[in-house]
Structures are given as C-alpha cells and as structure tokens.
N, C-alpha and C positions, 0 to 999 in steps of 0.2 A: 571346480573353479579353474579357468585357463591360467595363462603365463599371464596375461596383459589385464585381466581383471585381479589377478593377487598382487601385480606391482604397483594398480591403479590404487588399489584399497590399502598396499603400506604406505606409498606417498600421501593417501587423506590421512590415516594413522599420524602420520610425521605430523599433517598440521593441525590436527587437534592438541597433537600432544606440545607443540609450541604455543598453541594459545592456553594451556592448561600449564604450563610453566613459564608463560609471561606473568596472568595470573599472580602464581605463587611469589614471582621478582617483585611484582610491584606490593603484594604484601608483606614481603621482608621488608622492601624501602619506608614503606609504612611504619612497619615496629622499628627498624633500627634508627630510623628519625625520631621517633618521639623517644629512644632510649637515649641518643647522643641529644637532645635536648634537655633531660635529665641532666645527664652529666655536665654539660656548658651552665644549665642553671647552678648546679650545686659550688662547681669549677668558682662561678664569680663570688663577688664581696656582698650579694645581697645577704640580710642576716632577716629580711621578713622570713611570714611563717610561708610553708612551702601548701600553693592553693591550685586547683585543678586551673584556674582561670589564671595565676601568674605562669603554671606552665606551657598553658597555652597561647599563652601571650608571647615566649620565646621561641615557637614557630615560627619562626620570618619564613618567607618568600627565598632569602637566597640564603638560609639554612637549609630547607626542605628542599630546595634544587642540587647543592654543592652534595649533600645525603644521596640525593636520588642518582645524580652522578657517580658520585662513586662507587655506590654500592653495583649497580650497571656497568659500570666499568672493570668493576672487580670480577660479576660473573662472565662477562663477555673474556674478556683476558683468560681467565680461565679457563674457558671453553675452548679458544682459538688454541689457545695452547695446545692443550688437549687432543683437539683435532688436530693441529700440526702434525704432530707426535705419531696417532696415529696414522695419518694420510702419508705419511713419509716412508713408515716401517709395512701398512696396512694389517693383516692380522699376525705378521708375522711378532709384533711389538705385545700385541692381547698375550700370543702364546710364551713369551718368550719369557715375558713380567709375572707370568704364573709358573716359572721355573722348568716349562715346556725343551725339550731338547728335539730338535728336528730328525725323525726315523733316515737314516742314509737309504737311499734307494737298494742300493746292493750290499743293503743286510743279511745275515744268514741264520739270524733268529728266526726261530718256525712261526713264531708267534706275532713278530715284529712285522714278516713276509705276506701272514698272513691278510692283517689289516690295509696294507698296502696294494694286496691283489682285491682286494674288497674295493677301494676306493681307487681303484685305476678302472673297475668295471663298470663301477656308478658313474666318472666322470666319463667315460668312453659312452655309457648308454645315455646320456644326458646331455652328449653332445658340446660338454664343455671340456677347457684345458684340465689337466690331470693338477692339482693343487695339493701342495709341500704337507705332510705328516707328521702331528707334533708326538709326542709321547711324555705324558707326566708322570711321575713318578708319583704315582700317588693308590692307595687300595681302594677306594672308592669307587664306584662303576658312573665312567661320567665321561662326556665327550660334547664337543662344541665346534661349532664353524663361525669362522673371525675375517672380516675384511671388507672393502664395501663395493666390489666389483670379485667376478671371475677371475680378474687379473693378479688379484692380491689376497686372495682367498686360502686362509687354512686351514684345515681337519686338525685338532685337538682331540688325543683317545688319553686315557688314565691306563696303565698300567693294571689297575684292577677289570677294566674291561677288559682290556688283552687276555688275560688270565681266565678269567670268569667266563664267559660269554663263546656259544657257539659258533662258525662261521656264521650261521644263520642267523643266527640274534646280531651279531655285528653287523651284517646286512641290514636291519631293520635302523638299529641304529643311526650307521650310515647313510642310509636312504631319509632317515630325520630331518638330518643337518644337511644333505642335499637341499631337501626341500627350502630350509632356509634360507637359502644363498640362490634359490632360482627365485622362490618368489618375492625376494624384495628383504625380508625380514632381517639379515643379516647384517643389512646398511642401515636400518631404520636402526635397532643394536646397538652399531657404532657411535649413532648422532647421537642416542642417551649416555654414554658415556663419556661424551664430551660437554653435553649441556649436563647434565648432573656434579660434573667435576666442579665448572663454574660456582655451580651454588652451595658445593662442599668447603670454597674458599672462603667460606664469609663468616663459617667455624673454622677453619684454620687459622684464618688472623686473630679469632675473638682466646683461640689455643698459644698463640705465640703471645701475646700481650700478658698472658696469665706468668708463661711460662719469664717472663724479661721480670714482670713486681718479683720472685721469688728470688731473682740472683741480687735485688736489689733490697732485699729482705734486714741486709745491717747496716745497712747507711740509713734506711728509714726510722730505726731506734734511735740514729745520733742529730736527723734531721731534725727542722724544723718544722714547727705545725704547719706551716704550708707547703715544706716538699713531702711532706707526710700524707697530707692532705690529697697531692696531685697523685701521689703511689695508690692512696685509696678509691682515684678516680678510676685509674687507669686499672686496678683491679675492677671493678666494677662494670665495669666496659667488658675487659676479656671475657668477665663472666656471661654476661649482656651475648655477645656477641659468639659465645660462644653456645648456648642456648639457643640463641635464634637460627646460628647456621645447624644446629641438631634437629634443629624442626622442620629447616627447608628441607636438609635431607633427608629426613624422614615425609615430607610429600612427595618428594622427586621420588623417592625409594618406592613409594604406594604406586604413583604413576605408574614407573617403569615396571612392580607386578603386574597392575591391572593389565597393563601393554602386554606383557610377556606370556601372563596365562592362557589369554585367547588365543594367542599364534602355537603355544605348544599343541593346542587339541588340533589345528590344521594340521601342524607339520607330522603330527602322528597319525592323522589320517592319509595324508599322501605318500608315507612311509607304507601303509598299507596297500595304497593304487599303485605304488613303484612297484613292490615285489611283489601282491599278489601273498602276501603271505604273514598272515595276522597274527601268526605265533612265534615270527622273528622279532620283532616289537615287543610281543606282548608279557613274552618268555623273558625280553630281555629288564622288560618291569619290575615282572615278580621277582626278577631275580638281583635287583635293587631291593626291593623290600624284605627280602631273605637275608642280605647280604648286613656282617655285621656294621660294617662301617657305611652301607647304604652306597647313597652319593657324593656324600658330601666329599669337598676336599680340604685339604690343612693348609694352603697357601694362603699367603698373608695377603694379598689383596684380591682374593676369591670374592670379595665382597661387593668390589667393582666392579666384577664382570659377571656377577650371579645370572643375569636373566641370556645368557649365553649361551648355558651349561643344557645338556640335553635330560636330568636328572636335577632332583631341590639341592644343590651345593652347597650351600650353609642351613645353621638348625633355626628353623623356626619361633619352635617354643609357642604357645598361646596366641600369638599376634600371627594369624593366618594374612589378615591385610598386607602383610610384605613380603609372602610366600610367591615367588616368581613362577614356581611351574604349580600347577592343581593338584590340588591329591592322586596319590599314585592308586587309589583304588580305583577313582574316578578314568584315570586314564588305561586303566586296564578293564575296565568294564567295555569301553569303547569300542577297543578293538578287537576285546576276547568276552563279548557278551556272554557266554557261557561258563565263564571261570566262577570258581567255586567261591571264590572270597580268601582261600588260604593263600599264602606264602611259604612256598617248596623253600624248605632251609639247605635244602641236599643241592651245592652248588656244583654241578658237572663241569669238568674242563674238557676242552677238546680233545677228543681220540687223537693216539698217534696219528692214526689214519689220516685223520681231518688236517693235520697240520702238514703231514708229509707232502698231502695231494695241492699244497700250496709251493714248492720246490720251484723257481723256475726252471730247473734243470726239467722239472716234467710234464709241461706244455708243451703238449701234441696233439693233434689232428689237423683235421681241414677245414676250413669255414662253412657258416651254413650256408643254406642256400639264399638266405635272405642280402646276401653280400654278391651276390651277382655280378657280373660284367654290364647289364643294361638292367633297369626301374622302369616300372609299367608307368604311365604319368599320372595316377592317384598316388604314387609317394610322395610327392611334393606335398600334397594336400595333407595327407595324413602327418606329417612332420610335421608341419607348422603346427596344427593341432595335439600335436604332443607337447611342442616345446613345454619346458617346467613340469612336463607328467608324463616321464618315459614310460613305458610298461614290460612286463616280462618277456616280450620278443626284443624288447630294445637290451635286455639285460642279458637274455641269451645270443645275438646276437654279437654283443661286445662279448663275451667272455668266450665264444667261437674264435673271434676276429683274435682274442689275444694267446689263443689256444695256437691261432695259424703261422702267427708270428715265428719266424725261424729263434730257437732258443739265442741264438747268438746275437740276435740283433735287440731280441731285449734284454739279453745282462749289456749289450754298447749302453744303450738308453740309463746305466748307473753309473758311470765314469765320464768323469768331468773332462776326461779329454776324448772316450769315444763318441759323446755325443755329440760334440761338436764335426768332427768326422762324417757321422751319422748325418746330417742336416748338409753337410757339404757333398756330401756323396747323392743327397737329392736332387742338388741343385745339376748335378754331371747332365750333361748330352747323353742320348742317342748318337747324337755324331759322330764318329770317332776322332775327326778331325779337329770338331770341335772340342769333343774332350779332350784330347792332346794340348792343346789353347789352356782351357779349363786348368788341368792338371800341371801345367808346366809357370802357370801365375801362381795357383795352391803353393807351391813348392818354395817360391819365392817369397811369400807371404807366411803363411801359415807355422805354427811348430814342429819343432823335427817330429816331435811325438804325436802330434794331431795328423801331422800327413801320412805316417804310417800308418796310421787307426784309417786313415780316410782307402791310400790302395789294398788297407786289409779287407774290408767290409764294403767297396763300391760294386764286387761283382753281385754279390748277396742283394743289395738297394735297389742297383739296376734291375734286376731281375724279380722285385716284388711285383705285383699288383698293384693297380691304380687305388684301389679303395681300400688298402693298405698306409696309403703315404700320409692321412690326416689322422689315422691311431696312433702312428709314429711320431709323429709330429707333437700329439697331444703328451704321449709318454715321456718325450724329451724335457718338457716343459719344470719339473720340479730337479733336474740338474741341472739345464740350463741357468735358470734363474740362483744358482748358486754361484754363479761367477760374478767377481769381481767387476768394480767400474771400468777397470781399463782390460781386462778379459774379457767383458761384452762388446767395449765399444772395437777391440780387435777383433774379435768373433765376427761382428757388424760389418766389416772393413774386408773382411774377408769372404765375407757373402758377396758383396758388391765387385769385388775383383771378379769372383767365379761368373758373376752375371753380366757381365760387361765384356767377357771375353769375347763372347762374338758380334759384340755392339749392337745384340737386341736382348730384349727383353720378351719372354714368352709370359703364356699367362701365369703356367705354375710359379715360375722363376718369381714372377711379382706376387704373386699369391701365399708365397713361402714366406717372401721376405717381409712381405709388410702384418702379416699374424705374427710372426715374429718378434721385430718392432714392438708390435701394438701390447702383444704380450708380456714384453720383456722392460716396456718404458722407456726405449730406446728412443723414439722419434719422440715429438712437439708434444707438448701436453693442449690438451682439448684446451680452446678459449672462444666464449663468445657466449650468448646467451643462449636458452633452447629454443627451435625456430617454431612458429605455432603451426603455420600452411605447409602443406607439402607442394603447392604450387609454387611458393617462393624459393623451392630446389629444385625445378624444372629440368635445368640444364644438367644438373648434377644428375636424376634419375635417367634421362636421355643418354647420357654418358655410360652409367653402369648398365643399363636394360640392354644398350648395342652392344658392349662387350660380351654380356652374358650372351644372347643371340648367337654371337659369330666363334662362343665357345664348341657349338655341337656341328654344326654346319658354314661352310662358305659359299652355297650357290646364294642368291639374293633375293631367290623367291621365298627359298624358306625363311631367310632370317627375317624379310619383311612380315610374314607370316605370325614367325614368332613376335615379333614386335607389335601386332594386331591383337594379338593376344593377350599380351602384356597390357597394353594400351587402355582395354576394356577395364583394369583394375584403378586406372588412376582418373584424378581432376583434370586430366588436359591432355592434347594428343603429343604425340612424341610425333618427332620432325626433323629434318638430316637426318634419315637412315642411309643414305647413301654413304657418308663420310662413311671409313675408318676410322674408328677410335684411337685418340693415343693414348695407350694401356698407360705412362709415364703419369696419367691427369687423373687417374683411377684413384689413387691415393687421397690427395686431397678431397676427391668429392664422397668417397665414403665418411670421410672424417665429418665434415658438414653435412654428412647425411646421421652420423653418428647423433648429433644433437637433436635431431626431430623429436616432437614430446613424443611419449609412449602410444598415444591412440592413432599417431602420424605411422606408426611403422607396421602393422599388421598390413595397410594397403601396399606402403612396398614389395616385401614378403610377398603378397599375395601376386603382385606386379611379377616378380621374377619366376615365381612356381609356375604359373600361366607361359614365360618366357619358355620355361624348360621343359615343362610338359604336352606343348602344343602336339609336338607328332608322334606321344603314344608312349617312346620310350627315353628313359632319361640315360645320359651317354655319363661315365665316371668325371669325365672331366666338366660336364655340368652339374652333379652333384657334389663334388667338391666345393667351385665357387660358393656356388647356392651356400653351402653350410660355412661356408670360412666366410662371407659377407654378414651372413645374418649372426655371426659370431662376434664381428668388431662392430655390429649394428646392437649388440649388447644384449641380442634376443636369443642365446645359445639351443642349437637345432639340434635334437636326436638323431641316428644316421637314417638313411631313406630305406626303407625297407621296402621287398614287393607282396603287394595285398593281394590276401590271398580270397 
C-alpha cells in the first residue's frame, strides 16, 4: 500500500469512526434523558402510582433538548479540551502523562545510545525529522509513537525493551511505530483520545455527584424528608450517570480496539517491507510472550493511551472485544509463518559487542555509493514511490551517511548550545567576504558560548558535502526543539541576521530556514480551509516549479525545458517563465500549497521530479529542495538514491 492510499484509508477510518461515536452520543442522550426524567418525576409532589405513560408524559420537548444539550456539550467540551492539551504539547504530553523521561541525545548509556542510533536511521531513511526519545521506566517490552504530524512526533521505548531486545529486534520495532506516523495512523490515535475523553466525562460527573451525597451523608440523618429526599435524588443520578458513562466507555473502548487491531497487522507488515527482515519483529514478539511481565505497563493512565502501545499494555482477561492489539500468536504467524508455536523463555540481552559498536565515538567510514554527487533522473521517480515505505538501501544508505558523519559534528548535534552553532555555521558563505559580514553580526548577536561553538565547527560545516547538510539538519532537530520560547525565538533572530548580511537571500539560506521554522512552530500556524483544485494554486505552483528549475541550471533553454517537463504533470500550463522568481514569495506559497487535500499532492510531486529529472542527472542542490518541499508538503521523501 503507498504513502497516499494509507493516509487516504486513515482519514475514511477517522470518518467512520465519527459516525460510529456520534451514534453511541446520541444513545447516551437517549438514556440520560429518560434517566433525568425519572428523577424530575420522582423530584416533584406527584404522589400517583409511577406508570410507563405518566413517565412518558414528562418527556417535554424542552426537557429532551436542554438533556440533549448538555450532554453534547459536555462530550464536546471534553473532547476540545482534550485535544487542546494535546495539540499544544503533541506527543510529547502522551509520553510525558505515562511517566516517559526524554533519552538526552548525548547519553552514554550503551543501551540508551543504542535506541537512538536505531531511530535516527529509521528517521534519516524515511526521509523525515529525527523525532525526541521517550524512555519509560517500566519492565514490560513495549514502545509507541505519539503526535499528529512529523513535527510533534515521539518514539516511546520501555526500559524493558532496551534491556531485552536485540538491535535488530529493536529495529523491527522501530520500523513499527515508523510505520505509524507515515501512514496516518498515529493522528487518527490522537483524535480517539480526544473524542473518548469527551464520553468518559458523562461518568466522571455521574462519579463526582456520588462522591458530593457521601460528605453530605450527616446532615441527611438530621434533615428533613425533603432534603433527604433531594440527597436520595442526587444519589440516584450519580449512580444513573455513572453507569451510563461506563457504558459509553466501554463502546468507545470496543471502537477504538476494533480500530486499533487492524492497523497493528499493517504496521507489522511494513515493519517487515522497511527492514526486509522478519525475525526483527518477529523475535521481538516471541519475546513478549516469553517475557514475564509481557507488555503490559503499570502506569496509571496506560489505559488511555492502550491502542498506542506497540504490544497489548493492559490485561485483557476474557473480554477479547477490548483487546487493542490481536493475539500475539496471530501476529507472529504473520510474519514468522514458520515458527513453531513456542515462546523462547531464554531472553538474550545484547552482546557487549552489539552495544559497544553503538559508541558514537566509533562511526567511521565513507558513504555509499548511493549518496553520490549527481542522481541518474529515475531517483526522483523511485522516491516518491517509497515515500512511507523506505526499504533496505534506504536503511543502508542512512546509516553509511551517519557512518560518514565526522564524529565531532555529531556529538555538536547533542548540545544545546553546539547545535545551534551547527545550523549557523550552515547558513556561512563561501565568500570570504561575505562571511567576515556573516560572522562579525554572529558576534554581535549571538552567545559568547554559541559563537565559539559556531568558529569551532565552521571549518568542519564548510567543508562537508552537499548531501550531507539535510542529515545534519534532521539530526539537529530533537535538541533543537528543546529550547525554550525565548531561546528559539533568539535562535530565529539569529538566523535572519546571518541571512540578511548580504541582503540576499540564496536558496539554501531560505531553504534552511524556513524547515526550520516549519519544524520548530516558529512561523504562522496554517489557517484556512483545504483547497480541493490544484488549479486554484496555479500561481503558487508557477512560483515554486521556476524556482526548482533555476535550482540546477541558468541558461533559459534548459530551465524552459525543465518547466515542459514539469508542465505535462499538471491541470494547466505554466506561464512567466521568463520572470525571476522572488525566492522571499516561496514561503507563503508552500504553505498554501501545504493545504491541498492529499490526492492534490502526488501531481505536484510528480510536477517537480519531472522539473529535476529532465536532463538525466539530478544536481545535490536539486535534490535537497525536491526533499525539504515535499517535507513541509507533509509527504516526507526517502533520500534519492541511484538505480541501479
């Protein structure tokens, strides 16, 4: 299944499963109405005998509306909440509520290092930002990805997996929880935990009302038969109410298994198309089922985030119907059709070996060959067609690229003051001139301590490789984002100084800064609705197609060329190729290009690869863009590889 038919198939997901819990709302309003009818009957001075027909006689019209309000209003409220909460923190609020502590980059735990070169390989071969590492302290073999974009995206491991689980079983893992977060699954997740919270509130009132008659438990022995009376309402209610919301959640709860089961058997098959290797997974199963404490974990709201967990996190018992992930024999037949049926109790921890060769101190060699200076122009093609399903040259590939890395510039990338350094030292000249400009604002701007990090590490920057600079970049991203409000928006301030020094703007300089930005939440938050035509962004495509163009080449035959190219992928021709672009207008039309619905963006994509691949070879600095646009186009691109 591609990128764009698994994020097609979670948004239909999403709206079935809002007409399947509108459903269940308006059946609570149902029963809670004719419960508080009940009680309003009992409530008054009638002293007839209590008859099916007088109680349905005290269904009014603006009874049954002021019920259906409320109760709607309560789950909405709850929900919005909910959702606030999360969209604010994104997963870092999931990990954080389940007692998660964030892995420091520049840990020296073998084991902590370990996972993190694990999922800096996955994000680099996947083509997306490198995303924050939680660590639970917990013995259970169990791990989760939280958040509802790339941008807010986090890996959750248990301690028991660290321990337990080979690199390669962790790989499998990892490539799991990839899977979830490329194709959709990870935000569809989210929206159940916000619409579920909602319908959990209608037992939490019916819990508070119970819990308010109990403090009021001695003034009702000295009352009167009527304040006695209203204590016995109001218990009655809590009870009412609390019953009813055990019931909603318990439909929402079945929902979000049945939701949850089917997407575990993909994401464990594409955990198998990632690595190519079915006994990373599958080992890492059995050895859940081995394991004395399983998956489960002990945290107190493990409950709310069960269909998360990459393993069944809480105990079932008899009631399979709430079981969020499938049987684990089931899922091990899958992938390891040949297993025996037992569970190895003999839990192996990783060899010295295996941990040591995780040291960054001992990343060395030189990149493959697949990281070239120039890409034959079937790369293009074949990346898009990976997106959301890297495969083992995209895995070998990054973990070359992070092999090539000089050691010193990736321990910068764990220090909250070399990485900013790091990122400034990208932005330097070529010129010398101009970097003297550059560096002489830096100075003026910048921290004593960051500027020295920046002339420590600028000759090393300069001197990398072009298809270097968007690993780096990605690598940066989970210390980055550890800085404070007014640390970023300095961090930000300081980009713009270095880029303004020579009062132009190049491509990379814009290129750097605005994935930056986009990554870090720094600029505008997206507003507007999604657009349906790619014809109603005409201009907007026109705009980025001529930039990409005048990326590889200036004479005006080719770039026409290239724009011929391009042209044949879209509803309409492109027009003012002559203009220069002004790179300053780039920004805003990606963003508006950002909202095209999903089936709108593979013809862009397919628009630009055509731009870049016209004459044969693809140039680093056209394969950059290409990947950083279709990055903040929300379609994250593997790196371009040459076919062989």
């Amino acid at each position: 299944m591609d990128f764009f038919t698994a994020q097609d198939n979670a948004r239909r997901k999403t709206g079935r499963l809002v007409v399947l819990l509108i459903a269940a709302v308006v059946a609570l309003i149902a029963v809670t109405t004719l419960v508080i009818t009940i009680v309003v009957y009992f409530m008054s001075d009638q002293q007839g005998e209590v008859t099916v027909s007088s109680l349905l006689a005290g269904l009014t019209p603006e009874l049954m509306g002021a019920v259906a309000l409320g109760v709607v209003g309560l789950v909405v409220i709850g929900g919005l909440y909910k959702r606030f909460q999360l969209r604010r923190g994104g997963g870092r609020v999931v990990a954080e509520t389940l007692g998660g502590r964030e892995i420091a980059t520049g840990t020296e735990n073998p084991g902590e290092r370990r996972i993190l070169n694990v999922v800096e390989e996955m994000a680099i071969a996947s083509g997306m930002p490198v995303p924050p590492v939680y660590l639970l302290d917990e013995a259970g073999i169990n791990a989760f990805a939280a958040g509802f974009d790339t941008r807010d995206a986090v890996i959750g491991i248990t301690r028991g997996a660290i321990d337990n689980l080979s690199r390669d079983e962790l790989q499998g893992v990892v490539a799991h929880e990839f899977s979830h977060i490329l194709h959709g699954d990870m935000r569809l997740n989210m929206r159940l935990i916000s619409v579920l919270h909602g319908v959990l509130l209608i037992g939490l009132l019916g819990y508070i009302l119970l819990r308010s008659t109990a403090f009021r438990g001695r003034s009702v022995r000295r009352s009167n038969n009527q304040n006695g009376k209203g204590v016995v309402v109001v218990l009655a209610l809590g009870i009412a109410l609390a019953v009813i919301g055990y019931a909603g959640t318990f439909f929402g709860n079945w929902i979000k298994a049945a939701v949850s089961r089917h997407r575990e058997y993909l994401a464990d098959a594409s955990a198998v198309q990632y690595t190519r290797n079915p006994d990373g997974i599958g080992q890492a199963l059995i050895k859940i089922g081995s394991h004395s404490q399983g998956a489960r974990l002990e945290a107190s709201q493990a409950s709310e985030y069960s269909h998360l967990f990459f393993g069944q996190g809480m105990k079932v018992g008899f009631n399979r119907l709430l079981a969020t992930h499938p049987p684990l024999e089931k899922r091990i037949k899958r992938v390891m059709p040949s297993w025996n049926g037992e569970f190895d109790a003999a839990l192996n921890a990783p060899t010295t070996g295996e941990v040591a060769s995780e040291s960054v101190a001992g990343f060395s060699g030189s990149v493959s060959a697949h990281a070239s200076t120039t890409m034959t122009g079937a790369s293009a093609q074949a990346a898009i067609a990976s997106i959301g399903q890297p495969g083992p040259r995209h895995f070998a590939n990054a973990k070359a690229t992070l092999d090539a890395l000089p050691a010193r510039i990736r321990r910068a990338t764990q220090d909250p003051y070399a990485v900013r350094a790091l990122m400034y030292a990208l932005l330097l000249s070529q010129d010398i001139e101009v970097r003297k400009q550059q560096l002489a604002s830096l100075q003026q701007t910048a921290l004593p301590d960051v500027y020295r990090d920046v002339m420590s590490h600028a000759g090393e920057v300069l001197m990398l490789r072009d298809q270097f600079r968007l690993p780096l970049m990605e690598l940066a991203l989970p210390a980055l984002k550890n800085l404070s409000v007014d640390q970023a928006t300095h961090f930000r301030q300081c980009m713009v100084g270095l880029i303004n020094a020579d009062s132009q703007v190049s491509l990379f300089e814009w290129m750097l800064y605005h994935w930056l930005v986009h990554h870090l939440g720094l600029g505008k938050k997206d507003s507007g609705p999604a657009v349906r035509k790619l014809s109603d962004l005409q201009q907007e495509c026109q705009l980025l197609l001529n930039v990409l163009a005048r990326a590889g080449q200036n004479d005006p035959d080719k770039v026409n060329a290239a724009l011929d190219a391009a042209e044949k992928e879209l509803p309409f021709a492109l027009s003012a190729r002559s203009e220069v672009p002004d790179i300053k207008s780039l920004g805003p039309a990606v963003s508006r290009l950002r909202r095209l619905r999903l089936q709108q963006k593979p013809a862009v994509l397919q628009a630009m690869a055509r731009c870049i691949e016209h004459s044969g070879q693809i140039k680093p600095a056209e394969a950059e863009l290409f990947r950083v646009i279709a990055d903040m186009l929300e379609c994250p691109m593997p790196p371009l590889l040459i076919e062989e």
